[in-house]
PDB file of the backbone (N, CA, C, O) and the ligand in Angstrom, with CONECT records:
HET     ZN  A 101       1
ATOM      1  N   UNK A   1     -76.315 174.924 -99.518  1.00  0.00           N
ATOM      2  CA  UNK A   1     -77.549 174.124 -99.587  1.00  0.00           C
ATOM      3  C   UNK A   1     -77.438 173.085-100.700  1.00  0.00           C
ATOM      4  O   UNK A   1     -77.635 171.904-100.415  1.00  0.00           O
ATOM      5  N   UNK A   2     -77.187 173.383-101.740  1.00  0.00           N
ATOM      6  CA  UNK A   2     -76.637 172.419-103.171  1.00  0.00           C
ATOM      7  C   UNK A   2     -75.618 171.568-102.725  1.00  0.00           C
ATOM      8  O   UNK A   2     -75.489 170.423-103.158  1.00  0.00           O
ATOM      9  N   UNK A   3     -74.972 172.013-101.977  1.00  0.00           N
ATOM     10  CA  UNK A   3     -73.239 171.051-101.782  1.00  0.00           C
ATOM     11  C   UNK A   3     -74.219 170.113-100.916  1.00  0.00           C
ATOM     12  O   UNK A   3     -74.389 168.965-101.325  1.00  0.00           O
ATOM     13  N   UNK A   4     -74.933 170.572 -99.636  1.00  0.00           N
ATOM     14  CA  UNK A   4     -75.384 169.084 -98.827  1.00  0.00           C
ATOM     15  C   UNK A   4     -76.515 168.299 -99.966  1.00  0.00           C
ATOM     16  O   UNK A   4     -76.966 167.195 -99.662  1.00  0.00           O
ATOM     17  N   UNK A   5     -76.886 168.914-101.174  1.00  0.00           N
ATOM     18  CA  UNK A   5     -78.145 167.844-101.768  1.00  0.00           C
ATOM     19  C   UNK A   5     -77.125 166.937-102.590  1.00  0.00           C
ATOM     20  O   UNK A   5     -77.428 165.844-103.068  1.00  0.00           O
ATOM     21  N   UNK A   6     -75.494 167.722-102.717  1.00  0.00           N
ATOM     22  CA  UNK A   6     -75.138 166.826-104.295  1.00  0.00           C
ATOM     23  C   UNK A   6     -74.537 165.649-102.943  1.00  0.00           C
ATOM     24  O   UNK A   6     -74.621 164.429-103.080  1.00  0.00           O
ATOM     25  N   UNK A   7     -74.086 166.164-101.982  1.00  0.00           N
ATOM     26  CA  UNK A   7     -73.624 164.988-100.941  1.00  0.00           C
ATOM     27  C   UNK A   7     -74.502 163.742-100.726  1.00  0.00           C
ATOM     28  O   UNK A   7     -74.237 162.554-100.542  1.00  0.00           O
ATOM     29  N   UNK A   8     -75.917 164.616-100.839  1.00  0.00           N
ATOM     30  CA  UNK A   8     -76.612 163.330 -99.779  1.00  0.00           C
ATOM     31  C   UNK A   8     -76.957 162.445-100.770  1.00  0.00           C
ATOM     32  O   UNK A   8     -77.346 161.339-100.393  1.00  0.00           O
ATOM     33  N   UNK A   9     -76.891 162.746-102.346  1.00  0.00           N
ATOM     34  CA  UNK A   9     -77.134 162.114-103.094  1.00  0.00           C
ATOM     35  C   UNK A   9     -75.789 160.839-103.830  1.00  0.00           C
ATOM     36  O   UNK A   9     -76.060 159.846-104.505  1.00  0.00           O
ATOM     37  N   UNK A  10     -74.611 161.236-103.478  1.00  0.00           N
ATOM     38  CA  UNK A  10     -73.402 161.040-103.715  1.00  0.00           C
ATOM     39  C   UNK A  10     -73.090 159.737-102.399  1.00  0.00           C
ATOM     40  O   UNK A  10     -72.286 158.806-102.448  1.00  0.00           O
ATOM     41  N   UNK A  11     -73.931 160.063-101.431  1.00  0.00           N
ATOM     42  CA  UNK A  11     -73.660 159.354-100.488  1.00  0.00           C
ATOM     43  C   UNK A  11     -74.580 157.980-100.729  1.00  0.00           C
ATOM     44  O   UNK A  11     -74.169 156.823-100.635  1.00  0.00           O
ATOM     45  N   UNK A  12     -75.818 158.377-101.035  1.00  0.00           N
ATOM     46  CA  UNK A  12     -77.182 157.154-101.609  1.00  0.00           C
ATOM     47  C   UNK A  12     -76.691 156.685-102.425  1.00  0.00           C
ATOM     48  O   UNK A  12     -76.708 155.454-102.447  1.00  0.00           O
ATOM     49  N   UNK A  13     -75.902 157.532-103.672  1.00  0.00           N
ATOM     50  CA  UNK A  13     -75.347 156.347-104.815  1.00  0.00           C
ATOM     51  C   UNK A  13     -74.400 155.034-104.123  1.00  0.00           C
ATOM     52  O   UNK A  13     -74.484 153.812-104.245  1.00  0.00           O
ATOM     53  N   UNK A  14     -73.469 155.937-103.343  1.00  0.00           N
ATOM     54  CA  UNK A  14     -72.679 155.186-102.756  1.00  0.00           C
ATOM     55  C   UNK A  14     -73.077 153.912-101.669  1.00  0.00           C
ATOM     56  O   UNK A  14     -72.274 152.992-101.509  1.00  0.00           O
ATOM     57  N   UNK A  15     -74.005 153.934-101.152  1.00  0.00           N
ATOM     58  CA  UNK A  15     -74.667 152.756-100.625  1.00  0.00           C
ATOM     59  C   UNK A  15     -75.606 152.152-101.601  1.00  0.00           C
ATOM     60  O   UNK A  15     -76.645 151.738-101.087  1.00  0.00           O
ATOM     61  N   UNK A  16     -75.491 151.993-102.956  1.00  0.00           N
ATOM     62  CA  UNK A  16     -76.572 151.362-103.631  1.00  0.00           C
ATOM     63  C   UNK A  16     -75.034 150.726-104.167  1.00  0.00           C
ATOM     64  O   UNK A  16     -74.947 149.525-103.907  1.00  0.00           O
ATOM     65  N   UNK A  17     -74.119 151.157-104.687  1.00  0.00           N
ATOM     66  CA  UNK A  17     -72.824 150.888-105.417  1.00  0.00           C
ATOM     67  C   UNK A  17     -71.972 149.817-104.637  1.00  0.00           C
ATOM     68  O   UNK A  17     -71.241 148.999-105.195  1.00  0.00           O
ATOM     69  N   UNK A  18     -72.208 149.953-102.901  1.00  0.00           N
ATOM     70  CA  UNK A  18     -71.996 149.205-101.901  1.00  0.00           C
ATOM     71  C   UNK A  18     -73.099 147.744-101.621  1.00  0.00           C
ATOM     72  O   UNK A  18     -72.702 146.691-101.122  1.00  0.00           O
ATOM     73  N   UNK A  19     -74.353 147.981-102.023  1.00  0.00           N
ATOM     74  CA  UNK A  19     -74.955 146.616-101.640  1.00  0.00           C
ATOM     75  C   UNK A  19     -75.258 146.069-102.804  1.00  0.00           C
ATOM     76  O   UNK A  19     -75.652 144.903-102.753  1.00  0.00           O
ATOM     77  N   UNK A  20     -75.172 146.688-104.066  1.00  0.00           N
ATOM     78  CA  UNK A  20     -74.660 145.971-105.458  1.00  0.00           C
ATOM     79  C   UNK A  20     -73.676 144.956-105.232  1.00  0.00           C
ATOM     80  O   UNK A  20     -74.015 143.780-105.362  1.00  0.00           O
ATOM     81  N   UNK A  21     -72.209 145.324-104.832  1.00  0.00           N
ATOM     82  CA  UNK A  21     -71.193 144.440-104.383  1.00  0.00           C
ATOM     83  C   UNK A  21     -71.273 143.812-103.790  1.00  0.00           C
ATOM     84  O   UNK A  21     -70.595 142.810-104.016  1.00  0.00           O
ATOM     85  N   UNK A  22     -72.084 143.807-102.610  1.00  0.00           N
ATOM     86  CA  UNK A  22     -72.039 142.723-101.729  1.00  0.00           C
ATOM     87  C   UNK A  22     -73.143 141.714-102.353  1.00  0.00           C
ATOM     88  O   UNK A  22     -72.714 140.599-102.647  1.00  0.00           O
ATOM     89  N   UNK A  23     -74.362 141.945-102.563  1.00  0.00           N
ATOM     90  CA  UNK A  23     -74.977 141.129-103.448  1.00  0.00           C
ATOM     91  C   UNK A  23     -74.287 140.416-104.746  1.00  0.00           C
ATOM     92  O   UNK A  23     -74.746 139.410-105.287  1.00  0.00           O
ATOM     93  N   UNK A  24     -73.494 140.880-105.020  1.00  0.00           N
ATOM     94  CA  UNK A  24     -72.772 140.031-105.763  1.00  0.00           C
ATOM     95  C   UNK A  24     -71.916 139.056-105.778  1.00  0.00           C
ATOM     96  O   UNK A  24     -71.864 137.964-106.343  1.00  0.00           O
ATOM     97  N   UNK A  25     -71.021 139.838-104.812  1.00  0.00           N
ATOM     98  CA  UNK A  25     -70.308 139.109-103.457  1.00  0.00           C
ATOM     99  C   UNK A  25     -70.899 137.423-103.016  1.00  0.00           C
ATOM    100  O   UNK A  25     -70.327 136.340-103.141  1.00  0.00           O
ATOM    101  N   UNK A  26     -72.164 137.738-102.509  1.00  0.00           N
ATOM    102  CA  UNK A  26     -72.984 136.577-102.156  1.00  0.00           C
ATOM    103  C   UNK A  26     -73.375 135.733-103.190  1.00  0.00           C
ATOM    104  O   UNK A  26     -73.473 134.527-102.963  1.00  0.00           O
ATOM    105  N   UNK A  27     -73.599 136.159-104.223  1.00  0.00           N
ATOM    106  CA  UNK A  27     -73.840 135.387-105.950  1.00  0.00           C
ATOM    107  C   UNK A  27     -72.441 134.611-106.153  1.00  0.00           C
ATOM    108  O   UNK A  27     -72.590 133.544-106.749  1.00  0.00           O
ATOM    109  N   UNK A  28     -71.620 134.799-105.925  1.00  0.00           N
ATOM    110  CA  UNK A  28     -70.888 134.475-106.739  1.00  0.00           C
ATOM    111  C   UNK A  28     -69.735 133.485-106.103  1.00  0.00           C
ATOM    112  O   UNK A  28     -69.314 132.452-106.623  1.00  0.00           O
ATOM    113  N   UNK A  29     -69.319 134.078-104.809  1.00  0.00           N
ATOM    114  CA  UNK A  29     -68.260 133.271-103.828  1.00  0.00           C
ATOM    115  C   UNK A  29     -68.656 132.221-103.312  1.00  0.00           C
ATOM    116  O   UNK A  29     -69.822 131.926-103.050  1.00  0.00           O
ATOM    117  N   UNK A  30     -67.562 131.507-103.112  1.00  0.00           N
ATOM    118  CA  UNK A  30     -68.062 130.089-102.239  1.00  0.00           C
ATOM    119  C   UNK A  30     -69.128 130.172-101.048  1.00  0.00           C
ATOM    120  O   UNK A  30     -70.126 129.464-100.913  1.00  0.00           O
ATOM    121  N   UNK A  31     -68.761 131.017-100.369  1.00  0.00           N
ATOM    122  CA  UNK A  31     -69.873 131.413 -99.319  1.00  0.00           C
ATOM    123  C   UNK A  31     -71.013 131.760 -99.580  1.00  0.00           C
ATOM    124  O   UNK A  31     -71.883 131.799 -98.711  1.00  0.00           O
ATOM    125  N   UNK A  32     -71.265 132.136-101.062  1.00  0.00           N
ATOM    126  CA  UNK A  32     -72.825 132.909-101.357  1.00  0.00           C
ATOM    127  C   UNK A  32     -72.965 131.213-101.886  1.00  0.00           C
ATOM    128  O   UNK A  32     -73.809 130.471-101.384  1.00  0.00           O
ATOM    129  N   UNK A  33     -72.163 130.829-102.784  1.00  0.00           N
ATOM    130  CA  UNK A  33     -72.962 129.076-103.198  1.00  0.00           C
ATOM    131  C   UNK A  33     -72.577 128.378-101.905  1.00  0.00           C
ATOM    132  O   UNK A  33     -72.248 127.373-102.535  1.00  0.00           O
ATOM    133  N   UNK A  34     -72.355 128.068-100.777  1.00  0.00           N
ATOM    134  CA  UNK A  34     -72.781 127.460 -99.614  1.00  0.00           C
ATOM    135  C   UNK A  34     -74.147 127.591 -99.397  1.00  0.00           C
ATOM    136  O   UNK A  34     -75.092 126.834 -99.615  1.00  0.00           O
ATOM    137  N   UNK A  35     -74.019 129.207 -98.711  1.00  0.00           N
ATOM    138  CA  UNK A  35     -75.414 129.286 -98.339  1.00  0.00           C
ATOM    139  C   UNK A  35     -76.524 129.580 -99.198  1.00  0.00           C
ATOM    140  O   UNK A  35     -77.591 129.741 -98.606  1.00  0.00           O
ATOM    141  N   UNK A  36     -76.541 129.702-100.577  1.00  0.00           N
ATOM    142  CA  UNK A  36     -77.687 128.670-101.092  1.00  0.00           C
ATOM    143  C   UNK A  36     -78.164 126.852-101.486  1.00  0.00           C
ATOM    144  O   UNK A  36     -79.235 126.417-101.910  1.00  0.00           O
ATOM    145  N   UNK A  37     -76.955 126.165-101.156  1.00  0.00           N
ATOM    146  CA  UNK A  37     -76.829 124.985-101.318  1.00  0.00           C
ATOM    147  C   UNK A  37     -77.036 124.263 -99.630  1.00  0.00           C
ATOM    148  O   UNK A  37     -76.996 123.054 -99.399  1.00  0.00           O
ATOM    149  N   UNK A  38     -77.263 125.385 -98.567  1.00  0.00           N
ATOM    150  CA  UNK A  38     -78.204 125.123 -97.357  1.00  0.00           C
ATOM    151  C   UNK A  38     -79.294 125.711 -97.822  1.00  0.00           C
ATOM    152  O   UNK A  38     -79.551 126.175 -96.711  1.00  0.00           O
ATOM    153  N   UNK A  39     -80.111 126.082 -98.435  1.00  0.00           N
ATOM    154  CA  UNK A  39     -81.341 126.795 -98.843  1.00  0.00           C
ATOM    155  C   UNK A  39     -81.852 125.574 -99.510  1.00  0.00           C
ATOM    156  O   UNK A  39     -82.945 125.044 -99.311  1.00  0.00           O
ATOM    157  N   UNK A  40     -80.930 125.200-100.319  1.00  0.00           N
ATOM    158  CA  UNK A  40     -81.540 124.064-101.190  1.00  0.00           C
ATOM    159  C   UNK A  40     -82.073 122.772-100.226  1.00  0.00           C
ATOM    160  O   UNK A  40     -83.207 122.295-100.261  1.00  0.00           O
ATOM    161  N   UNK A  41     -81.020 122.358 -99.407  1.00  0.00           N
ATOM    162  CA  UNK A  41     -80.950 121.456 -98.421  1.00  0.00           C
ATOM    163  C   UNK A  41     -82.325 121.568 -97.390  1.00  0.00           C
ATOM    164  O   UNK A  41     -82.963 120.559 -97.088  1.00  0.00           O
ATOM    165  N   UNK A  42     -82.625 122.701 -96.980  1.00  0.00           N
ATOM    166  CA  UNK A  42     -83.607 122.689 -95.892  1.00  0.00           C
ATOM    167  C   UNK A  42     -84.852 122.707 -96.792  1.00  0.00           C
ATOM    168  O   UNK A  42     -85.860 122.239 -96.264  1.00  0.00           O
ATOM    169  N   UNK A  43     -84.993 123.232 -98.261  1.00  0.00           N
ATOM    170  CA  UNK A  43     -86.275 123.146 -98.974  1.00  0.00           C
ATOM    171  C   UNK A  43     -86.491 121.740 -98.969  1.00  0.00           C
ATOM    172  O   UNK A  43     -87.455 121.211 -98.415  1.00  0.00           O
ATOM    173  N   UNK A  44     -85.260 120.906 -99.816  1.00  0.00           N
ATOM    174  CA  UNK A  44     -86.017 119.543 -99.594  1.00  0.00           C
ATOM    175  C   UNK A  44     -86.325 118.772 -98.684  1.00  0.00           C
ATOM    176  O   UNK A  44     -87.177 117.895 -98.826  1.00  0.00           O
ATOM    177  N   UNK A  45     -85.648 118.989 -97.558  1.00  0.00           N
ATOM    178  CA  UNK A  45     -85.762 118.258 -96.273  1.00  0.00           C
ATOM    179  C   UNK A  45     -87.434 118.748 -96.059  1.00  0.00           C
ATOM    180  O   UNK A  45     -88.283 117.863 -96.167  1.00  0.00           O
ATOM    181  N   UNK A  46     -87.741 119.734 -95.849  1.00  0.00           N
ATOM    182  CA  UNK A  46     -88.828 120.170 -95.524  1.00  0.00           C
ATOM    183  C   UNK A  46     -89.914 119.737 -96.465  1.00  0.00           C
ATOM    184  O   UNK A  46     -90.983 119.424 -95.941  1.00  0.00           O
ATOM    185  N   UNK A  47     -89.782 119.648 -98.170  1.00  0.00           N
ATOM    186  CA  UNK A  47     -90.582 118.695 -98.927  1.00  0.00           C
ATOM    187  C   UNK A  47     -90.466 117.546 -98.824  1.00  0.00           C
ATOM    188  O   UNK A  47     -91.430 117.004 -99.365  1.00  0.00           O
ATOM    189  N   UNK A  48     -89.552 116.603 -98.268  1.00  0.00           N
ATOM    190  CA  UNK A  48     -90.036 115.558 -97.716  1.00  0.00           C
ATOM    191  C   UNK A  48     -90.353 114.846 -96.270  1.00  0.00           C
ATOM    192  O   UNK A  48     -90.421 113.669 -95.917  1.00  0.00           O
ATOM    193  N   UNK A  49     -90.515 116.114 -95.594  1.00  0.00           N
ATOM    194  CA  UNK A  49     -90.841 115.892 -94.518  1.00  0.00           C
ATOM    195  C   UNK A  49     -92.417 116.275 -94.700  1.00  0.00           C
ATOM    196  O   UNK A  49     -93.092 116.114 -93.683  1.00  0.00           O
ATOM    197  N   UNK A  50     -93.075 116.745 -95.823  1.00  0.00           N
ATOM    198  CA  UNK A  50     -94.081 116.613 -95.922  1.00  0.00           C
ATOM    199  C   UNK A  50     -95.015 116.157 -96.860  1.00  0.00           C
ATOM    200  O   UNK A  50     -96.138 116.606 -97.089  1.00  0.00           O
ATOM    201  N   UNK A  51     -94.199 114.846 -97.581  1.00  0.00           N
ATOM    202  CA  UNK A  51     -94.552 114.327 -98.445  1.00  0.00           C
ATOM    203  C   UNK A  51     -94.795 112.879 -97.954  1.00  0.00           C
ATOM    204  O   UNK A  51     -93.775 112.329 -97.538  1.00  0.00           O
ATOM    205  N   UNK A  52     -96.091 112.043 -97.911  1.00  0.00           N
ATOM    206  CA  UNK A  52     -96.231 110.815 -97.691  1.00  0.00           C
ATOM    207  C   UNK A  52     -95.856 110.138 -98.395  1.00  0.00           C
ATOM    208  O   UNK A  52     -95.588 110.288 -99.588  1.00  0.00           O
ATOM    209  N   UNK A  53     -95.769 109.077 -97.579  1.00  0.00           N
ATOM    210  CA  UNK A  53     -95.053 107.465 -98.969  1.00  0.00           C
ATOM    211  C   UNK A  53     -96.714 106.993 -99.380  1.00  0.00           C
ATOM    212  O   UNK A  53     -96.879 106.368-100.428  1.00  0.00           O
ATOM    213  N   UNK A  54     -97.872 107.316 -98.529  1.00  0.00           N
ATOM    214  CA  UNK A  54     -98.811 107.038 -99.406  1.00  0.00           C
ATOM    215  C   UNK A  54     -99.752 107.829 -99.925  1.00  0.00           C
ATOM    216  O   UNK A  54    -100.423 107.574-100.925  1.00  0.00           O
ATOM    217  N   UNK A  55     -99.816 108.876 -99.197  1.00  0.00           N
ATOM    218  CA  UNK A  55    -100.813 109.953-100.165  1.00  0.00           C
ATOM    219  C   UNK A  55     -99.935 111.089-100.415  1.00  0.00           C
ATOM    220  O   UNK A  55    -100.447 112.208-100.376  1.00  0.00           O
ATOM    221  N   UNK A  56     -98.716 110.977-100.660  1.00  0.00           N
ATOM    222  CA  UNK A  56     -98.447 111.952-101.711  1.00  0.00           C
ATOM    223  C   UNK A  56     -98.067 113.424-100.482  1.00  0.00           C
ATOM    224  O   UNK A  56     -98.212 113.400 -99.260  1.00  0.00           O
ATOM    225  N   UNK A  57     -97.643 114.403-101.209  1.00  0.00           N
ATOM    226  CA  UNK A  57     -97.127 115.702-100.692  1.00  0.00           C
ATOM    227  C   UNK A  57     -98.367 116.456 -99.951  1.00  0.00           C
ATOM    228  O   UNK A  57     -99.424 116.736-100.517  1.00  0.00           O
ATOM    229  N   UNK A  58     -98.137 116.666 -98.931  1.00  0.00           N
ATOM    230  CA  UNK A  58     -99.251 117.507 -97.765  1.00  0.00           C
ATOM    231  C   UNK A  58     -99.031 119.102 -97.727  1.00  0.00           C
ATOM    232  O   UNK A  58     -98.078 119.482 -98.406  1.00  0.00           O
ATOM    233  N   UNK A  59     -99.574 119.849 -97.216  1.00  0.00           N
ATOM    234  CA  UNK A  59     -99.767 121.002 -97.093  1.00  0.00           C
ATOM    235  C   UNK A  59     -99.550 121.267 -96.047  1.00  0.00           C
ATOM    236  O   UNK A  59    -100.476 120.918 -95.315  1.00  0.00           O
ATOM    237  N   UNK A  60     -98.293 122.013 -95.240  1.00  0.00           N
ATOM    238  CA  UNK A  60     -97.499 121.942 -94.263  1.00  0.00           C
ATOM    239  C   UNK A  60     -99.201 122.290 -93.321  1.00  0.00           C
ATOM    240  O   UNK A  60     -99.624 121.336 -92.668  1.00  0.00           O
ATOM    241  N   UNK A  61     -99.638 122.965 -93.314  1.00  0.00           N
ATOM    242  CA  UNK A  61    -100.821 123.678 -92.547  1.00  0.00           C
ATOM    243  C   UNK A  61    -102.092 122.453 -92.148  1.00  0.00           C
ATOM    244  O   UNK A  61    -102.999 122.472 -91.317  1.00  0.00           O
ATOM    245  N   UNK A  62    -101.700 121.518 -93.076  1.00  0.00           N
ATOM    246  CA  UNK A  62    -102.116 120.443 -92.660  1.00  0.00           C
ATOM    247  C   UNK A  62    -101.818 119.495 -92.048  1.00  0.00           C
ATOM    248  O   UNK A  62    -102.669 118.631 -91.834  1.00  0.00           O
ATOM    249  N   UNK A  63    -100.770 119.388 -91.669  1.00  0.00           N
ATOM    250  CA  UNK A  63    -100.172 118.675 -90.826  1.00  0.00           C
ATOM    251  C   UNK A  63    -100.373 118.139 -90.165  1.00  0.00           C
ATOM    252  O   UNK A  63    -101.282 118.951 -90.338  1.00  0.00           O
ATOM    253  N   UNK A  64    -100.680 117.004 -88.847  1.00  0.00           N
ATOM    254  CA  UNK A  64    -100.773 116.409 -87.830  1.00  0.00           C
ATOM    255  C   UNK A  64     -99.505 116.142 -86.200  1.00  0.00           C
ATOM    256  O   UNK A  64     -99.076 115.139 -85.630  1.00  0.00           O
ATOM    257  N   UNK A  65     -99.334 117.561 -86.007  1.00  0.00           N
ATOM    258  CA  UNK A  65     -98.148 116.955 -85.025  1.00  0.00           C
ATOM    259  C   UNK A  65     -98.274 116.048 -83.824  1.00  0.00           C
ATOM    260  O   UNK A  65     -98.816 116.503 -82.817  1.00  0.00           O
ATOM    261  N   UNK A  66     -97.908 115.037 -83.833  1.00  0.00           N
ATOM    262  CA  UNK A  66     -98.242 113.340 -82.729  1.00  0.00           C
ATOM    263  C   UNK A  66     -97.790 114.549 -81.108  1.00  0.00           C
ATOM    264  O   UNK A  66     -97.414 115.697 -81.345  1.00  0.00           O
ATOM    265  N   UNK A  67     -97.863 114.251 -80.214  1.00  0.00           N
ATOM    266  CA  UNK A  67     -97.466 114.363 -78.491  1.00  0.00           C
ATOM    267  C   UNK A  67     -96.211 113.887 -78.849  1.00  0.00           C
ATOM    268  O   UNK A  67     -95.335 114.597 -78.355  1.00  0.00           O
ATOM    269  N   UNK A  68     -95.714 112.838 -79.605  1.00  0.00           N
ATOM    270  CA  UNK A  68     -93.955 112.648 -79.902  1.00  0.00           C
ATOM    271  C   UNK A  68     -93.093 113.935 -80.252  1.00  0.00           C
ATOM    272  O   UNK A  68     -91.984 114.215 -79.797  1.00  0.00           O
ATOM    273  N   UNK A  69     -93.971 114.765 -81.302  1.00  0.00           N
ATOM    274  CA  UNK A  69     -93.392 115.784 -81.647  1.00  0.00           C
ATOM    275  C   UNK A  69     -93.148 115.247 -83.347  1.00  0.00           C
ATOM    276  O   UNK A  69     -92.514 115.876 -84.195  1.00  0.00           O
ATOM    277  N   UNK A  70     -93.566 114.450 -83.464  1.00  0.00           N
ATOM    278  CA  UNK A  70     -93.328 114.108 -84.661  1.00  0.00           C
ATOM    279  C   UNK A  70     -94.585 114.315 -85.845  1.00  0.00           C
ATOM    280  O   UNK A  70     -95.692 113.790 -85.727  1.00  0.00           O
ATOM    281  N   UNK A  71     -94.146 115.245 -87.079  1.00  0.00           N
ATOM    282  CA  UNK A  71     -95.451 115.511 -88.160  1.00  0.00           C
ATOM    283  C   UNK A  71     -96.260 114.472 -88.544  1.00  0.00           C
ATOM    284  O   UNK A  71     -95.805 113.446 -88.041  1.00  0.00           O
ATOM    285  N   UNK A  72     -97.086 114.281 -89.091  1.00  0.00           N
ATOM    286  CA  UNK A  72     -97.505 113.218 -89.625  1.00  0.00           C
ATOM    287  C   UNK A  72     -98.871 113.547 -90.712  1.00  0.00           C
ATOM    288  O   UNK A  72     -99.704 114.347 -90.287  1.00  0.00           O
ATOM    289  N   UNK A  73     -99.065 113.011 -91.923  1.00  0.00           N
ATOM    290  CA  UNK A  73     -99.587 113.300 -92.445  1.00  0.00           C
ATOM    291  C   UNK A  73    -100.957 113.155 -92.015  1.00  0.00           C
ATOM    292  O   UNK A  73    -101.287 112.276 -91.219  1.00  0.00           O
ATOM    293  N   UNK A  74    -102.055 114.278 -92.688  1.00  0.00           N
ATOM    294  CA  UNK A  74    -103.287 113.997 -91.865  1.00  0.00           C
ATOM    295  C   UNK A  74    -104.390 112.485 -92.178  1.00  0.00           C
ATOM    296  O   UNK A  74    -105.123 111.801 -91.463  1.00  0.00           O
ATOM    297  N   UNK A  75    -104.010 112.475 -93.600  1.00  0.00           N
ATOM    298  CA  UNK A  75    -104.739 111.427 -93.500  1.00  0.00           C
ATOM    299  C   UNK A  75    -104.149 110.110 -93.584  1.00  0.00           C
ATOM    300  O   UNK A  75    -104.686 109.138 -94.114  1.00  0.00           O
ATOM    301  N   UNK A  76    -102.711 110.140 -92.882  1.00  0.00           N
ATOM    302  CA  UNK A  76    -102.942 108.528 -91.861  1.00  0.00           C
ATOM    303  C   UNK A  76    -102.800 108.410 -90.897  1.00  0.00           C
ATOM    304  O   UNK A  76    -102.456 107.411 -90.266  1.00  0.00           O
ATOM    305  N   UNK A  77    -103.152 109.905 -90.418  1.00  0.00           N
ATOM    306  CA  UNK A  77    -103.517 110.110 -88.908  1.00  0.00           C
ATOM    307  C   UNK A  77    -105.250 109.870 -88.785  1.00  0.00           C
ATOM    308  O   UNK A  77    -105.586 109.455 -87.676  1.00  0.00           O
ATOM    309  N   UNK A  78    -105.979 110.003 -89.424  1.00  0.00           N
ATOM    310  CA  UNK A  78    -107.222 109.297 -89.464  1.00  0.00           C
ATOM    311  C   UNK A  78    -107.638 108.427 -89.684  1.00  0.00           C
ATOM    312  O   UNK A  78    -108.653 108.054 -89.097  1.00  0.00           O
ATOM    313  N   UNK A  79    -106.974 107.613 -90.746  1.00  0.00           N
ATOM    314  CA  UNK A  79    -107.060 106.343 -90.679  1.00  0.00           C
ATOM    315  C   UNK A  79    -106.136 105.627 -89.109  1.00  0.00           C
ATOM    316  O   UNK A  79    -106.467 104.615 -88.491  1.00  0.00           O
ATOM    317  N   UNK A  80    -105.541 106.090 -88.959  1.00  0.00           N
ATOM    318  CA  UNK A  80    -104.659 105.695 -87.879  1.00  0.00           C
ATOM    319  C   UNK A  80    -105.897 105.442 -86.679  1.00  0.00           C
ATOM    320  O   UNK A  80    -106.016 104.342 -86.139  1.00  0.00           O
ATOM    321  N   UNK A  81    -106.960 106.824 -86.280  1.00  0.00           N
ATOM    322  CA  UNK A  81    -107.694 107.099 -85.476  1.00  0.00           C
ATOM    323  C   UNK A  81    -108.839 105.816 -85.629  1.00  0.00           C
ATOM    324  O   UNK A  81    -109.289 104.908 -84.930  1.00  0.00           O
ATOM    325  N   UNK A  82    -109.006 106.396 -87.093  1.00  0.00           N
ATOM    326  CA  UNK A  82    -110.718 105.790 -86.848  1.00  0.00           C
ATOM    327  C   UNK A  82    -110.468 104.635 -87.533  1.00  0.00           C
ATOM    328  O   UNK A  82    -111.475 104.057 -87.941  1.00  0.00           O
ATOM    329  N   UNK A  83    -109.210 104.038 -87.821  1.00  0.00           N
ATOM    330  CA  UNK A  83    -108.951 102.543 -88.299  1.00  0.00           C
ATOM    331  C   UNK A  83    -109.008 102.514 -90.301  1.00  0.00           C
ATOM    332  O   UNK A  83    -109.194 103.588 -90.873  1.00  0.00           O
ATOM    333  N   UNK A  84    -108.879 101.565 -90.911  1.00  0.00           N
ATOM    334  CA  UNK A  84    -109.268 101.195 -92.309  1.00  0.00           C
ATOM    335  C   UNK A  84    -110.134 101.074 -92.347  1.00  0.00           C
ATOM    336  O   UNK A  84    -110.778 100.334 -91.603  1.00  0.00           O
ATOM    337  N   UNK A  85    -110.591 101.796 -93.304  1.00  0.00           N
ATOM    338  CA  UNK A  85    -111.821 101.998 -94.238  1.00  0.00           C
ATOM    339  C   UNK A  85    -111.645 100.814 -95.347  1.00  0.00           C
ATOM    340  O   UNK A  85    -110.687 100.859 -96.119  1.00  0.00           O
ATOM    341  N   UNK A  86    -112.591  99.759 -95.403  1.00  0.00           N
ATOM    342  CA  UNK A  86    -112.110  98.685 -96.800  1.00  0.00           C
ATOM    343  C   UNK A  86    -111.664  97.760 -96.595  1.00  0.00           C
ATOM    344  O   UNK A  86    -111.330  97.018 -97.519  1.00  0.00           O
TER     345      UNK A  86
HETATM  346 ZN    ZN A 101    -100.374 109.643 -95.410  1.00  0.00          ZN2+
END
């Protein structure tokens, strides 16, 4: 009964000792700095895909998607609608 608790515990170390390494693995190798340097890449793409050239950074949830398929910020999609104000 002791031999299967010191096992099952011997075995848990051993998968914590195992995704230690690989997490590190990913920290540290070219492949772990790739794929955070695509992490980086799609954050900014995505902050400026929701940042206007005139009012400034939007709130993805705010968004306006056109029938093109294309985002658009909401408010020059209202001015767009209901014309200039001024
Ligand atoms: Zn705008």
């Amino acid at each position: 009964m002791t031999v299967i608790i010191i096992e099952s515990v011997l075995f848990i170390a051993l998968l914590a000792v195992g995704g230690a390494f690989v997490a590190t693995a990913f920290g540290i190798t070219p492949w772990g700095r790739r794929l955070r340097q695509t992490a980086n890449r799609r954050r900014i793409d995505k902050q400026a895909e929701l940042t206007c050239p005139l009012h400034g950074l939007q709130r993805e949830e705010d968004l306006v998607r056109l029938p093109t398929g294309e985002p658009l910020c909401p408010k020059c999609y209202e001015e767009a609608v209901h014309g200039h104000i001024g």
